[in-house]
C-alpha positions in Angstrom: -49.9 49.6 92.1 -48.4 46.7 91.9 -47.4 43.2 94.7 -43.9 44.6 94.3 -44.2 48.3 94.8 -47.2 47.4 98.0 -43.9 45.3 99.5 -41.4 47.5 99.5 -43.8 50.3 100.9 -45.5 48.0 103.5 -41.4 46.9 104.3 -40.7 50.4 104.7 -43.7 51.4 106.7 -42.8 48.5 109.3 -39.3 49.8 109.6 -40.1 53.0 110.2 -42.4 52.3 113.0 -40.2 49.8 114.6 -37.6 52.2 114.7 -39.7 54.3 116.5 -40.8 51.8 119.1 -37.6 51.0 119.6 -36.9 54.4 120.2 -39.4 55.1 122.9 -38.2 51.6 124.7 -35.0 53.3 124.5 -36.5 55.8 126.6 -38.5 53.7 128.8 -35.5 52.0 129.6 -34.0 54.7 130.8 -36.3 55.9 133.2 -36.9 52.3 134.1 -33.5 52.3 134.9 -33.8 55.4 137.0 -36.5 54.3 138.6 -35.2 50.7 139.5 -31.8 52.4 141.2 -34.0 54.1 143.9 -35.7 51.2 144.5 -32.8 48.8 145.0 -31.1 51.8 146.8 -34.4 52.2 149.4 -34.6 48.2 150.0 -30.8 47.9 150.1 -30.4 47.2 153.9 -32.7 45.2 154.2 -31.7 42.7 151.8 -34.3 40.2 152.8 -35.9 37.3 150.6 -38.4 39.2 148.4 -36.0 42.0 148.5 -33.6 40.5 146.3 -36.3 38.8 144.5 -37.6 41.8 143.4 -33.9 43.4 142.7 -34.1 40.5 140.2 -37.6 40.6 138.5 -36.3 44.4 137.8 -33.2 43.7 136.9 -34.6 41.0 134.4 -37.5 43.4 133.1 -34.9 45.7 131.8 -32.8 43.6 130.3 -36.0 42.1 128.3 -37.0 46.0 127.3 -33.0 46.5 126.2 -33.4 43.4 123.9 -36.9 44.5 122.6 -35.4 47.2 121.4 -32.4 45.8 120.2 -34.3 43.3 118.1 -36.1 46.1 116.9 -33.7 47.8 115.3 -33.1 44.3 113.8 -36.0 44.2 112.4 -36.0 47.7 111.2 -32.8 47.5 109.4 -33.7 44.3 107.8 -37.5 45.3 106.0 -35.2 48.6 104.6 -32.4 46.0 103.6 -35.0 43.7 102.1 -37.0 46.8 100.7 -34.3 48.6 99.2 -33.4 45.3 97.0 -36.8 44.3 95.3 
């Protein structure tokens, strides 16, 4: 086999599995988010220091998972791109 075709089916191998990890992060982030509500909804009156600090680190955590997967699917799109043209 040879460089050339070991590229494009390496390219194509790493696509496919970030698109699948992005997937499950898709997922995660949804129960994350689920799971993150009824937190900030059990703390809500008290609304003390480390309260809001943690309404924050959560709030922060999920936005990092959303662009995980977002770059992700970057990725993935590009190595097919890339793939499909050598």
């Amino acid at each position: 086999m040879s460089d050339v075709l070991r590229l494009k089916e390496q390219l194509h191998q790493v696509s496919m599995e970030a698109k699948q990890a992005a997937g499950g992060l898709a997922g995660f982030k949804l129960r994350f988010t689920q799971h993150s509500q009824l937190v900030e909804s059990l703390i809500a009156g008290t609304a003390t220091g480390i309260d809001r600090d943690i309404t924050e680190i959560l709030e922060a955590a999920g936005k990092a998972v959303e662009q995980a997967a977002e770059a992700l699917e970057i990725a993935s799109a590009g190595c097919k791109n890339y793939a499909d043209q050598i």
